[in-house]
N, CA, C and O atoms as a MOPAC input file, in Angstrom:
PM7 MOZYME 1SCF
protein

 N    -27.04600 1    29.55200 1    69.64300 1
 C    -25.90300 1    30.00700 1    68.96000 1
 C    -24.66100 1    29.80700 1    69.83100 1
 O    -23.52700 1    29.67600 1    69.37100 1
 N    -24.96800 1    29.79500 1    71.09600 1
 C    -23.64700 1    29.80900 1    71.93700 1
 C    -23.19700 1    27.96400 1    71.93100 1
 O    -22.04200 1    27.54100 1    71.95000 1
 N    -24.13000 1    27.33600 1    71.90700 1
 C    -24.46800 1    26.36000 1    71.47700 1
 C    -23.30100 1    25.77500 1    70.41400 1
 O    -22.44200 1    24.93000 1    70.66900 1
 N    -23.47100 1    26.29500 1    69.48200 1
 C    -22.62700 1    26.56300 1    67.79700 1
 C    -21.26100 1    26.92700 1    68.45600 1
 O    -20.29100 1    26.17300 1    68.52600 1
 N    -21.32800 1    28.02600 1    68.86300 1
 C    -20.08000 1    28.73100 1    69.45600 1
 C    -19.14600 1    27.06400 1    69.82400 1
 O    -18.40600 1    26.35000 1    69.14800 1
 N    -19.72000 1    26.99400 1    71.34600 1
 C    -18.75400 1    25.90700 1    72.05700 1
 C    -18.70300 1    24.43400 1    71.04100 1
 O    -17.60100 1    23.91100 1    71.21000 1
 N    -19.27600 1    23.89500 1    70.38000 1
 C    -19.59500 1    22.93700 1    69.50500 1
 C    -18.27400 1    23.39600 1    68.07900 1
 O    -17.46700 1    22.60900 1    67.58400 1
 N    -18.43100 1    24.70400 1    67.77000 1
 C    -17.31900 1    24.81200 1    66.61200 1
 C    -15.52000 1    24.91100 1    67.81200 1
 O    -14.39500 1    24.50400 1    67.52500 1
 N    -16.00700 1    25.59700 1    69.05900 1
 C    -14.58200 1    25.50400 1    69.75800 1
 C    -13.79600 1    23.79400 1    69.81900 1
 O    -12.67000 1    23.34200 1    69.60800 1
 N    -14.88900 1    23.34600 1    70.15800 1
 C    -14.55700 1    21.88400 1    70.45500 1
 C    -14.28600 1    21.60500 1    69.27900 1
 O    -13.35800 1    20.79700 1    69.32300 1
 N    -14.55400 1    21.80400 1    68.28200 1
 C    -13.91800 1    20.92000 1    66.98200 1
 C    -13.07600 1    21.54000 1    66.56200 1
 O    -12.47200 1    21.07100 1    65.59700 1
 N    -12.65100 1    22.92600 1    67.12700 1
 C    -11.43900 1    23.88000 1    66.47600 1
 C     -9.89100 1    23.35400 1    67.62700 1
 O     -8.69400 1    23.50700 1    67.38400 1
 N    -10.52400 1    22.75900 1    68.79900 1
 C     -9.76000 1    22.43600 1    69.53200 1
 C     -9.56500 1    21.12500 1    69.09300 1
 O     -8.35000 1    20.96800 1    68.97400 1
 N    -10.30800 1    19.87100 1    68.72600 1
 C     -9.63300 1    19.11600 1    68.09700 1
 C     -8.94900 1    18.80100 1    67.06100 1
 O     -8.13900 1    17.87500 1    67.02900 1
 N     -9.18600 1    19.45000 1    66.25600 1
 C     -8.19800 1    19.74500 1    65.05000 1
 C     -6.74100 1    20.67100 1    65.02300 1
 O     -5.88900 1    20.71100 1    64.13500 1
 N     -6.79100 1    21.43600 1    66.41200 1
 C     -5.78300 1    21.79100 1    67.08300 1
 C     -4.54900 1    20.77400 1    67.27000 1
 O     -3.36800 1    20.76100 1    66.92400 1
 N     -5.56100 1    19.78500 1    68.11400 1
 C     -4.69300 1    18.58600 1    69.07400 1
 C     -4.47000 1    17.71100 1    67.73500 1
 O     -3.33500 1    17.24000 1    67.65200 1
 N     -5.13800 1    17.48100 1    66.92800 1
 C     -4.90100 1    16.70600 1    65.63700 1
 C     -3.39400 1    17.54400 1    64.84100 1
 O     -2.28400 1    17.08100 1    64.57600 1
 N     -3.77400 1    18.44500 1    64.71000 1
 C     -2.14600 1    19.18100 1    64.08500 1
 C     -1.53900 1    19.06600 1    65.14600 1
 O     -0.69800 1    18.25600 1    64.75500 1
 N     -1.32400 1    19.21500 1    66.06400 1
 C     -0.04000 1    19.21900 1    67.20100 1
 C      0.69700 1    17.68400 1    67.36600 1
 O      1.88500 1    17.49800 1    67.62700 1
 N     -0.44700 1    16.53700 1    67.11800 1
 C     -0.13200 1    15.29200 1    67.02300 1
 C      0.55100 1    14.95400 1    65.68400 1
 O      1.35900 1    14.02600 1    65.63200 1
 N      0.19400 1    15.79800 1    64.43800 1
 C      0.64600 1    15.14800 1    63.27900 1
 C      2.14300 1    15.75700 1    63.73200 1
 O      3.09900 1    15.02400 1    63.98500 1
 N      2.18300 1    17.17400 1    63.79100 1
 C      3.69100 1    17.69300 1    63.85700 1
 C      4.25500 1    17.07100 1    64.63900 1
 O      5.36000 1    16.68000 1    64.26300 1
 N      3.83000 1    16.67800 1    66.03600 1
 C      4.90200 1    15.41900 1    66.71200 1
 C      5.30600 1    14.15500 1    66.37100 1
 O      6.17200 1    13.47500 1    66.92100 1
 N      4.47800 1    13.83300 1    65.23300 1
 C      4.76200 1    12.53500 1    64.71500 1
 C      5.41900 1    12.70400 1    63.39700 1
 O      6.10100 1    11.76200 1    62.99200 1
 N      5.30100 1    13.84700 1    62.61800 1
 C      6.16800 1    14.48600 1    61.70000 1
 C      7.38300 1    14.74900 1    62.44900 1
 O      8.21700 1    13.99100 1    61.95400 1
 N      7.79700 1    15.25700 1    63.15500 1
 C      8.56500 1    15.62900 1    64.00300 1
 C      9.49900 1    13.97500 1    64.27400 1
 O     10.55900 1    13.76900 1    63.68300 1
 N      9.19000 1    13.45600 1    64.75700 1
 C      9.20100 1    12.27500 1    65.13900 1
 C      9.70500 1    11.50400 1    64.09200 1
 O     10.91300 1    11.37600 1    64.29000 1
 N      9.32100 1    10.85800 1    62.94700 1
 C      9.25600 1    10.70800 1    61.37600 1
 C     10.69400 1    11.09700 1    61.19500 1
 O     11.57200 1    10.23400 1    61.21600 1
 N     10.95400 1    12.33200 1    61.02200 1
 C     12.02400 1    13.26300 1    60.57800 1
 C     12.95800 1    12.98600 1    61.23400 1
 O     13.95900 1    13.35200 1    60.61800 1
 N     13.25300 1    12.47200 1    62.29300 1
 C     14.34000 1    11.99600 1    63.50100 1
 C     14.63300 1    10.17200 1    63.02000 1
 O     15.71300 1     9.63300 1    62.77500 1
 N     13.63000 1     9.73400 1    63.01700 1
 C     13.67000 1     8.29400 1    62.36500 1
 C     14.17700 1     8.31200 1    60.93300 1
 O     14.72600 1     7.36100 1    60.37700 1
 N     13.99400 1     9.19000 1    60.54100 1
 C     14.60600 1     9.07500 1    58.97400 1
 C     16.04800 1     9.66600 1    59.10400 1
 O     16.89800 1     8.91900 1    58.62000 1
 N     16.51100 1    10.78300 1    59.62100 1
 C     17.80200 1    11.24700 1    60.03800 1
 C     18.37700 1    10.21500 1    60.45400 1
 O     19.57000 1    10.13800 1    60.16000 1
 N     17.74600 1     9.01700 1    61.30300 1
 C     18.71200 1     8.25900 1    62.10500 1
 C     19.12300 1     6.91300 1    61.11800 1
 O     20.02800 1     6.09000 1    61.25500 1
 N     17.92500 1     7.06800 1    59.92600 1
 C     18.20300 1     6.06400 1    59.24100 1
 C     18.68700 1     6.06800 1    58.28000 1
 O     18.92400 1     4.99600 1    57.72400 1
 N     18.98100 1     7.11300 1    57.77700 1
 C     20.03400 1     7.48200 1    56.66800 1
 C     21.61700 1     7.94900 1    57.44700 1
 O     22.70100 1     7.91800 1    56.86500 1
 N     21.42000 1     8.31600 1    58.70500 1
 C     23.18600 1     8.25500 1    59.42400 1
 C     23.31700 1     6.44500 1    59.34900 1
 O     24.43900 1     6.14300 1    58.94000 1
 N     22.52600 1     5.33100 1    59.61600 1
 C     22.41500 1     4.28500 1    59.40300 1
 C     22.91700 1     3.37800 1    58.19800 1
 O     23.65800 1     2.41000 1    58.02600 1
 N     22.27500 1     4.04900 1    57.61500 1
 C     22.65600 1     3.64700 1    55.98700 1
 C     24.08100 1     4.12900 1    55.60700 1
 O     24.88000 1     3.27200 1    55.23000 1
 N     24.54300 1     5.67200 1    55.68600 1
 C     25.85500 1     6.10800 1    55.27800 1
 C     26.74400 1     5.17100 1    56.05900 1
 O     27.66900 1     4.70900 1    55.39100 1
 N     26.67300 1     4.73500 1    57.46900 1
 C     27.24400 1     3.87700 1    58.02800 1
 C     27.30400 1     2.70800 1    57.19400 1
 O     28.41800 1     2.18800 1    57.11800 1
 N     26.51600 1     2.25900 1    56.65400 1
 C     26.63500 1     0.96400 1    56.44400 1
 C     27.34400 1     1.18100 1    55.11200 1
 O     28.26000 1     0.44000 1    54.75500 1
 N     27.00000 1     1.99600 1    54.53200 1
 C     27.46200 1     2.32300 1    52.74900 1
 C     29.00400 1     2.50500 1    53.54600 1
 O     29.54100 1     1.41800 1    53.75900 1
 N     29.70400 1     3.58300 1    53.96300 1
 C     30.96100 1     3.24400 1    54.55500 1
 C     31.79300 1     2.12100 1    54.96300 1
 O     33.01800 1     2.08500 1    54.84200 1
 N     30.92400 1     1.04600 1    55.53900 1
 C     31.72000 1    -0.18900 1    56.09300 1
 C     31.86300 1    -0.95800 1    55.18500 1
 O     32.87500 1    -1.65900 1    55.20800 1
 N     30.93000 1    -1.09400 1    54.09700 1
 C     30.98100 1    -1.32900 1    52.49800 1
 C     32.07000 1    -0.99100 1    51.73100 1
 O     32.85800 1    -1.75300 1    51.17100 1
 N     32.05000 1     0.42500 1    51.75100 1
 C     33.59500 1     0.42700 1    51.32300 1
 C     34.55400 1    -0.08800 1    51.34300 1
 O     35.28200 1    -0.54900 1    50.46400 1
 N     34.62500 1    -0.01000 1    52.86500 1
 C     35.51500 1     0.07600 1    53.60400 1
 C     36.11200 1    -1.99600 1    53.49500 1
 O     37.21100 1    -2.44200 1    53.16500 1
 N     34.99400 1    -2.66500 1    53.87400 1
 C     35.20700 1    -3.82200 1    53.44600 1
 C     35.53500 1    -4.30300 1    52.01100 1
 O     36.49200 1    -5.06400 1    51.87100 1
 N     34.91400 1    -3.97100 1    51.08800 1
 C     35.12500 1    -4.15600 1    49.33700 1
 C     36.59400 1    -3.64300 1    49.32500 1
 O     37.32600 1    -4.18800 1    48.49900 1
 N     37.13500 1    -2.68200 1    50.11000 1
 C     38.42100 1    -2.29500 1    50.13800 1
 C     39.12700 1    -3.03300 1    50.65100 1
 O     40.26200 1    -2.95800 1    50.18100 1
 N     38.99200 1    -3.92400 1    51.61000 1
 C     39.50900 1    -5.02200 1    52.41400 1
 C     39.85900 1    -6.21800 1    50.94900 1
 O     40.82600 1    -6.55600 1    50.26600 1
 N     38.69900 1    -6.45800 1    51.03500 1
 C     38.71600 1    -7.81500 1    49.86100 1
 C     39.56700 1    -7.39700 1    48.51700 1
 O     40.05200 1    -8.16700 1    47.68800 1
 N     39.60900 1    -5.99200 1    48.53300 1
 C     40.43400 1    -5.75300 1    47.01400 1
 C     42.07200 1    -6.27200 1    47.37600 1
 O     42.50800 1    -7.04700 1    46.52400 1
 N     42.86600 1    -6.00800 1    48.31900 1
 C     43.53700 1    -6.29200 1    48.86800 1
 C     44.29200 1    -7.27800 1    48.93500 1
 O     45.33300 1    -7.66700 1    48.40500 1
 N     43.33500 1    -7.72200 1    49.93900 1
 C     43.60400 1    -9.31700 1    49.78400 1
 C     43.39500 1   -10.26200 1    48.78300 1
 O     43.97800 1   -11.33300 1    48.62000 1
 N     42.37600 1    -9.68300 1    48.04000 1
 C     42.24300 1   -10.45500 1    46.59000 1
 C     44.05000 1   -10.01000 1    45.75900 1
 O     44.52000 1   -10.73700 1    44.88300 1
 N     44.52200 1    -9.19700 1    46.08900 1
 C     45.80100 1    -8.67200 1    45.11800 1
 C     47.05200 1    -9.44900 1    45.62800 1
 O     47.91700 1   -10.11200 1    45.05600 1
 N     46.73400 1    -8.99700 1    47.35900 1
 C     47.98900 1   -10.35600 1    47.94100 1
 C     47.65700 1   -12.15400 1    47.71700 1
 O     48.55500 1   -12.99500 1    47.68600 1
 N     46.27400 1   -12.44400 1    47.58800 1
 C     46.18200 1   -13.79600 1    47.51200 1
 C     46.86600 1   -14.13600 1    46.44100 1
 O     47.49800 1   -15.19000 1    46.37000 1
 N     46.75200 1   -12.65600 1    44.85100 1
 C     46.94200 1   -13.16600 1    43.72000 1
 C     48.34200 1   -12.89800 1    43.95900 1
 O     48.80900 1   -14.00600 1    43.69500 1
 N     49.31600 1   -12.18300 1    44.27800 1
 C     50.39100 1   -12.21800 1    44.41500 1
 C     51.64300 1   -13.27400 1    45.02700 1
 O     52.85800 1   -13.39800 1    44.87400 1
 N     50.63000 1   -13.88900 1    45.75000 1
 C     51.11600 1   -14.89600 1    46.60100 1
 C     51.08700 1   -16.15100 1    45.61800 1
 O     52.05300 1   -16.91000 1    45.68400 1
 N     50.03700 1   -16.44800 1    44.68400 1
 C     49.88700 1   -17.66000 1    44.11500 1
 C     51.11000 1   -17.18400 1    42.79800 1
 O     52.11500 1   -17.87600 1    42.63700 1
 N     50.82500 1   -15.84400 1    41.87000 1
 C     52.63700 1   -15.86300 1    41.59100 1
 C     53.00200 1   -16.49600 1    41.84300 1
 O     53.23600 1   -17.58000 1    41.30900 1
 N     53.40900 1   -15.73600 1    43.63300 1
 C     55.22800 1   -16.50200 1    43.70300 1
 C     55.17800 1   -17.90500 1    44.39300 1
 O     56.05300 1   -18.33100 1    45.14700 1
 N     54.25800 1   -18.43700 1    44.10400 1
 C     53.82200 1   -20.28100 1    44.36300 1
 C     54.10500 1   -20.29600 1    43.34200 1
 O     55.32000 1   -20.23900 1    43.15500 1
 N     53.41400 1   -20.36000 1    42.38700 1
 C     53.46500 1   -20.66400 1    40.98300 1
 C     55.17800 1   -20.20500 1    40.71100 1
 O     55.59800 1   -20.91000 1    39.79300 1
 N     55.94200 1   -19.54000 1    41.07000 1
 C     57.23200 1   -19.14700 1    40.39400 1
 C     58.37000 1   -20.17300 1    41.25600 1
 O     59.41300 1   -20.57600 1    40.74000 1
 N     58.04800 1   -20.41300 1    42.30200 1
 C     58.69400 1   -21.70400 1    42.74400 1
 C     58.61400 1   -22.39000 1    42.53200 1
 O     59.58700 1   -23.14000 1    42.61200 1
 N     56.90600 1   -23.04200 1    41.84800 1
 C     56.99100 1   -24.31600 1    41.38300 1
 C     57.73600 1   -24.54700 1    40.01200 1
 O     58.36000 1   -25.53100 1    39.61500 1
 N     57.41400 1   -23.04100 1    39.27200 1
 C     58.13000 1   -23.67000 1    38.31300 1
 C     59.77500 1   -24.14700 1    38.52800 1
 O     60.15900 1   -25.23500 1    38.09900 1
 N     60.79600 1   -23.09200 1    39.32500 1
 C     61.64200 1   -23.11100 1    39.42600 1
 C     62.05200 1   -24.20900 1    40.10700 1
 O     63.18100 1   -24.49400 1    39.70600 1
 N     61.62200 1   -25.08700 1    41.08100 1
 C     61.56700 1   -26.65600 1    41.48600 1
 C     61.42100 1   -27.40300 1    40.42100 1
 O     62.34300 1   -28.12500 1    40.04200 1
 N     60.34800 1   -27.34700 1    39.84000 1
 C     60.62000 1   -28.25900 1    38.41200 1
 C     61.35600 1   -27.88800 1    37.66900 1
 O     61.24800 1   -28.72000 1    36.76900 1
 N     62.27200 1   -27.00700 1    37.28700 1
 C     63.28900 1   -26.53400 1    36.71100 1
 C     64.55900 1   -27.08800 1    36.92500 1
 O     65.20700 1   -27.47900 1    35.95300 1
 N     65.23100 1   -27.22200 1    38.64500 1
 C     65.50400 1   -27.71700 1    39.23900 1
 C     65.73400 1   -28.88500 1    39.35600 1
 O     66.81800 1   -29.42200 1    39.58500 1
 N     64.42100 1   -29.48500 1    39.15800 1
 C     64.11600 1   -31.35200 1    39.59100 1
 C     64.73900 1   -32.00500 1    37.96300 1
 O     65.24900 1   -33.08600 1    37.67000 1
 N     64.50800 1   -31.14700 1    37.39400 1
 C     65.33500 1   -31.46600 1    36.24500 1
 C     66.34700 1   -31.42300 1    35.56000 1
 O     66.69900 1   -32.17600 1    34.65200 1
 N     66.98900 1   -30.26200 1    36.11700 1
 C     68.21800 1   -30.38000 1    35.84200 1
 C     68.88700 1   -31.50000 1    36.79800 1
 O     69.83500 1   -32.16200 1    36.37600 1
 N     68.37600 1   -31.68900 1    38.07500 1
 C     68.83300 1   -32.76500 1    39.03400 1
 C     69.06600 1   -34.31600 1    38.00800 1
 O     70.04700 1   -34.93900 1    37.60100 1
 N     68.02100 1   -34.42100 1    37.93200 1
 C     67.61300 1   -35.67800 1    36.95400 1
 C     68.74600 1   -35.46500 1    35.73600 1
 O     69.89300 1   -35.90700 1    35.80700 1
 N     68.38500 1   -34.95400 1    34.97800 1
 C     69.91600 1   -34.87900 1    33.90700 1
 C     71.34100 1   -35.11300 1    34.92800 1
 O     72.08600 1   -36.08500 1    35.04500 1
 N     71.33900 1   -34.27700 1    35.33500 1
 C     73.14400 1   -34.80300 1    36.45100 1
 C     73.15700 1   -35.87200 1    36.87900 1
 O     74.26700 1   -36.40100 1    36.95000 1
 N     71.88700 1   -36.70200 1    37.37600 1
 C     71.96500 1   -38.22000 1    37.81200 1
 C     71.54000 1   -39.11400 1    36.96700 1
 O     71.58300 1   -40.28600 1    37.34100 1
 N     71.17700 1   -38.89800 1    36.02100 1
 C     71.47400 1   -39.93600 1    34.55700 1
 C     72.81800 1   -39.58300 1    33.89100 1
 O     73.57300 1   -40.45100 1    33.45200 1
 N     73.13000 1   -37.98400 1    33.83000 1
 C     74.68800 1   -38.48900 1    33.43900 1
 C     76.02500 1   -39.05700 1    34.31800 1
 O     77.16000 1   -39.36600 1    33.95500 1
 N     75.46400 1   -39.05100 1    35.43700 1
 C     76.57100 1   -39.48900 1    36.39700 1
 C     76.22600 1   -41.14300 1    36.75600 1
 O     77.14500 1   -41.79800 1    37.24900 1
 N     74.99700 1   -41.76400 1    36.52400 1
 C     74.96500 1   -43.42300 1    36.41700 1
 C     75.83900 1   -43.16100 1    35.19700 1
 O     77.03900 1   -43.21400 1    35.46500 1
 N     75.53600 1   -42.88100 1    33.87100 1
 C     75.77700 1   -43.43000 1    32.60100 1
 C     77.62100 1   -43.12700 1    32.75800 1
 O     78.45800 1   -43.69900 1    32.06000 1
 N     77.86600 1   -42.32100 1    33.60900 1
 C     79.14600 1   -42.12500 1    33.65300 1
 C     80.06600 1   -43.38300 1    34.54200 1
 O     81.17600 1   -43.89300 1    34.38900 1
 N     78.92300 1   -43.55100 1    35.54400 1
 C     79.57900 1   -44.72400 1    36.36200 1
 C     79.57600 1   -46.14500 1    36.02600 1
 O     80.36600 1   -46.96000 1    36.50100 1
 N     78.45400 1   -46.46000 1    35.00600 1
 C     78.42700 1   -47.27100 1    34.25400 1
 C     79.57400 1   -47.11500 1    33.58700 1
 O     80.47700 1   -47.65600 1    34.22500 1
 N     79.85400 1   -46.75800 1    32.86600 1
 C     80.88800 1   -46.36400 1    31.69700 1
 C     81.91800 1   -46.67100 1    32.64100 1
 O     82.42200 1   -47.79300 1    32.68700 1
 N     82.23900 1   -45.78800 1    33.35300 1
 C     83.85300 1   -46.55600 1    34.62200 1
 C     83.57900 1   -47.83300 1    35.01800 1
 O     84.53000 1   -48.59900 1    34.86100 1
 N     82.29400 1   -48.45200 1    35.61700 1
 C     82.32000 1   -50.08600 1    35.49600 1
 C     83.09200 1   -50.66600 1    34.42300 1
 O     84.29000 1   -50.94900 1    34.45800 1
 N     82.20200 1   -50.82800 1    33.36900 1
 C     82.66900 1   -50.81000 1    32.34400 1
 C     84.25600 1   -50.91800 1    31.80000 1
 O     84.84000 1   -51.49600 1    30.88400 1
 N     84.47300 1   -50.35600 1    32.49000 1
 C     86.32000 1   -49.59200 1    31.91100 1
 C     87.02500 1   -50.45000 1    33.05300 1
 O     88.07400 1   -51.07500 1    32.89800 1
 N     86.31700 1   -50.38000 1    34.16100 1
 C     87.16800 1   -51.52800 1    34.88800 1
 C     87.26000 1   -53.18400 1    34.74400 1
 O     88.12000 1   -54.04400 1    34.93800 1
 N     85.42000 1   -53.11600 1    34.14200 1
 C     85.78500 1   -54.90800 1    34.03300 1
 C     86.65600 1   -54.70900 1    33.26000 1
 O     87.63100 1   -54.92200 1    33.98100 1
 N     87.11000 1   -54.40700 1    32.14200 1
 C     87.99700 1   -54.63800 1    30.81000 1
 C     89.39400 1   -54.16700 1    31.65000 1
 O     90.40800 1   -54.72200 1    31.22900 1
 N     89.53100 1   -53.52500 1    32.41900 1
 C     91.36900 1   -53.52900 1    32.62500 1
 C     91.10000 1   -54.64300 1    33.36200 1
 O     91.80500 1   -55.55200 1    32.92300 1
 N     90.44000 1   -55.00700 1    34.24900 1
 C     90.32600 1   -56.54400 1    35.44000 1
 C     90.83600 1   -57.36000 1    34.37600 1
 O     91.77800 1   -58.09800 1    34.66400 1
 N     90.42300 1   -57.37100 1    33.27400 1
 C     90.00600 1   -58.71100 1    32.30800 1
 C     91.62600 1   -58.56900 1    31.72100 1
 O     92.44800 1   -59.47500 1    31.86100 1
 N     91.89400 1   -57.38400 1    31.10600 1
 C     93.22300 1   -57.10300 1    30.19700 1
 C     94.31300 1   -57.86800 1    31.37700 1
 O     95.06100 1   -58.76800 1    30.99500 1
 N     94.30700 1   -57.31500 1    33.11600 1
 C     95.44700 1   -56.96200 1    33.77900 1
 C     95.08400 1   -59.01300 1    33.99200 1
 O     96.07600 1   -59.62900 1    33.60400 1
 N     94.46300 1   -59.53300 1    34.26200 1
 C     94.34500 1   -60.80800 1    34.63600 1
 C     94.95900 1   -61.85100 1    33.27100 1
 O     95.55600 1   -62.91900 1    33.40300 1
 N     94.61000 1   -61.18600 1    32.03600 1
 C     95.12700 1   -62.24000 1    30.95500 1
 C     96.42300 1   -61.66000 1    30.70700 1
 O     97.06500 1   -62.42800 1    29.99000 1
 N     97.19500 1   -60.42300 1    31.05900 1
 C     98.79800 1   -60.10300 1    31.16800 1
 C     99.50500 1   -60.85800 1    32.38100 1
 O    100.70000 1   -61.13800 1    32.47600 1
 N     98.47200 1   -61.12100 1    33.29200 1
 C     98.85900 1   -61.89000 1    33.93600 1
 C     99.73200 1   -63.08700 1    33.93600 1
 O    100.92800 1   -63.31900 1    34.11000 1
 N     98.49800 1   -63.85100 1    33.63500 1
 C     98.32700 1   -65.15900 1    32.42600 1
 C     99.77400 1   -65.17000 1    31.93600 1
 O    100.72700 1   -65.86600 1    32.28400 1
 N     99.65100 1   -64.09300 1    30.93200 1
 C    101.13500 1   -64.33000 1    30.13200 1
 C    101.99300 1   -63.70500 1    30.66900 1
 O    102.85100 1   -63.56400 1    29.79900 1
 N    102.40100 1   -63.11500 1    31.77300 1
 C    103.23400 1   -62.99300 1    32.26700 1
 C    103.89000 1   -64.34300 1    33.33300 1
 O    105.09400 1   -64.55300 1    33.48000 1
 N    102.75500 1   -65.16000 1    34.00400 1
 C    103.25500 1   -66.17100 1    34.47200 1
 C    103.60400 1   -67.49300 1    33.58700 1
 O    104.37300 1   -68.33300 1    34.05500 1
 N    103.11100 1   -67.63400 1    32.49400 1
 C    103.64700 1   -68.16300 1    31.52500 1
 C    105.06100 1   -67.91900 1    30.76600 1
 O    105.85300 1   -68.68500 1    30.21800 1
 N    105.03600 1   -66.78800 1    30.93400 1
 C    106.76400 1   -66.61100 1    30.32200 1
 C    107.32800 1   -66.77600 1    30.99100 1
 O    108.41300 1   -67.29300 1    30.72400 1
 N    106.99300 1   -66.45700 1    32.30500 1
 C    108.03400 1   -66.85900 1    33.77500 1
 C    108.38900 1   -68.26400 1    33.68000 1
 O    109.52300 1   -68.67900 1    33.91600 1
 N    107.29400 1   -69.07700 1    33.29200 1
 C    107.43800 1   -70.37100 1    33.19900 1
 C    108.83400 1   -71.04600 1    32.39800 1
 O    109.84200 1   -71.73300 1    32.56100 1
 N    107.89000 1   -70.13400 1    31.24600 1
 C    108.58400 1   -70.50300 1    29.90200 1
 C    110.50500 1   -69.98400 1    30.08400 1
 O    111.54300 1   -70.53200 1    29.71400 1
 N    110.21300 1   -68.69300 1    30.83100 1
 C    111.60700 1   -68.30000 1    30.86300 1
 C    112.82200 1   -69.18600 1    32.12100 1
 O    114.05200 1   -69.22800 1    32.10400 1
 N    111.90500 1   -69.74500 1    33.02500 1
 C    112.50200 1   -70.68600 1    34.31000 1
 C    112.95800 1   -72.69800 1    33.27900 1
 O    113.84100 1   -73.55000 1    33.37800 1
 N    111.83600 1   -72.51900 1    32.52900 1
 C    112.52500 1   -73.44400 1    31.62000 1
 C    113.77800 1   -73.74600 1    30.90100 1
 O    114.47700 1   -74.70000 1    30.55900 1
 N    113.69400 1   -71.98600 1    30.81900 1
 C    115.20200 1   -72.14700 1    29.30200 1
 C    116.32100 1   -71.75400 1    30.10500 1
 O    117.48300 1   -71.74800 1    29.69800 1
 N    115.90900 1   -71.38900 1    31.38200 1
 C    117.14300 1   -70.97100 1    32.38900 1
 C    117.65000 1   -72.76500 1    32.63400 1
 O    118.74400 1   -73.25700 1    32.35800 1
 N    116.56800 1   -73.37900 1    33.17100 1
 C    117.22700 1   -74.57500 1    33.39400 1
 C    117.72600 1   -75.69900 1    32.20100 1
 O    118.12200 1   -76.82100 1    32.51500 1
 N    117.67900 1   -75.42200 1    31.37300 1
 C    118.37800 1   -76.12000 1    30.27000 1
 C    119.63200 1   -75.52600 1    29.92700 1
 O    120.49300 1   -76.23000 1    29.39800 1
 N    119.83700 1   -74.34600 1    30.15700 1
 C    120.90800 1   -73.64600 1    29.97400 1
 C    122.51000 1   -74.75700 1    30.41300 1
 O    122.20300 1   -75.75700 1    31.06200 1
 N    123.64000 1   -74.65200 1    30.18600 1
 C    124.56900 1   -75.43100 1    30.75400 1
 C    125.20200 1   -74.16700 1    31.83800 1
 O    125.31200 1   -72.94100 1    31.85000 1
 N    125.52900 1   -75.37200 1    32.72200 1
 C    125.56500 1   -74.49600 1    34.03100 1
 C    124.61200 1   -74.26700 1    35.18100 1
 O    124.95700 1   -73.66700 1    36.19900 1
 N    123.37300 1   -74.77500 1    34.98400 1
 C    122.41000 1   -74.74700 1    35.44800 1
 C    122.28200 1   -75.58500 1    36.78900 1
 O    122.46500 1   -76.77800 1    37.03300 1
 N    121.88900 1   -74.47700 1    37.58200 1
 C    122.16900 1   -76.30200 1    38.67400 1
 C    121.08300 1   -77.13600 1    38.68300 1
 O    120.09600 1   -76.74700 1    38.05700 1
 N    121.05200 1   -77.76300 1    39.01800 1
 C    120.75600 1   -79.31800 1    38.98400 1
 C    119.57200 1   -79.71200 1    39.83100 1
 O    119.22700 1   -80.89200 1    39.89900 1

C-alpha cells in the first residue's frame, strides 16, 4: 500500500509539473498574443495613417491636374486669339501692300503725265512769239 501511496505521489507530482508547465505556456501564449495584437493595432494605425497619406495626395495630384488642365486650356485660348491677331494683321499688311502697289502705279502714271505736259507745255512756250531762239 505504501507502494500505491508513493506510485499515486509520483503521478500526483507529475500532473503537478504538467499544470505548472501548461500555465507557463498559457502564461506565455497570453504575452505572445498581447504582443501580437499591440502588433496588429500598430499596423492597423500605420494603415490609417498611410490610406490618409494617399487620400491627400490623391486630392493634391487631382488638384494639380485642374490647374494643368486650366492652363492648358487658357494657352489654347490664348494661342488663338494670337493666331486671329496674326491673320488679321498679314491680311492687313497685305491690304497696305496692296494700297501701295496702286499709289506706286497711280503716282508713276501722274508722273507720266505730268512730264508730258511739261513737254507739251515747253513746246507751246517755244512757239510762242518772243521766244528765244
Amino acid at each position: 500500500m505504501l507502494e500505491d501511496l508513493d506510485a499515486l505521489s509520483q503521478r500526483i507530482h507529475k500532473v503537478v509539473q504538467l499544470t505548472q508547465g501548461l500555465q507557463a505556456e498559457r502564461l506565455a501564449l497570453q504575452a505572445r498574443i498581447q504582443q501580437l495584437e499591440q502588433e496588429c493595432q500598430a499596423l492597423k494605425s500605420q494603415q490609417i495613417h498611410e490610406y490618409e497619406e494617399f487620400t491627400r495626395m490623391s486630392e493634391r495630384m487631382s488638384r494639380h491636374e485642374q490647374e494643368l488642365q486650366s492652363v492648358r486650356d487658357e494657352t489654347a485660348d490664348e494661342r488663338r486669339a494670337l493666331e486671329t491677331q496674326l491673320r488679321d494683321h498679314q491680311e492687313h499688311a497685305q491690304s497696305m501692300q496692296q494700297r501701295l502697289t496702286q499709289v506706286e502705279t497711280e503716282r508713276n502714271r501722274l508722273r507720266a503725265a505730268a512730264a508730258g505736259a511739261q513737254q507739251q507745255i515747253e513746246l507751246i512756250l517755244e512757239r510762242l512769239p518772243g521766244a528765244e531762239a
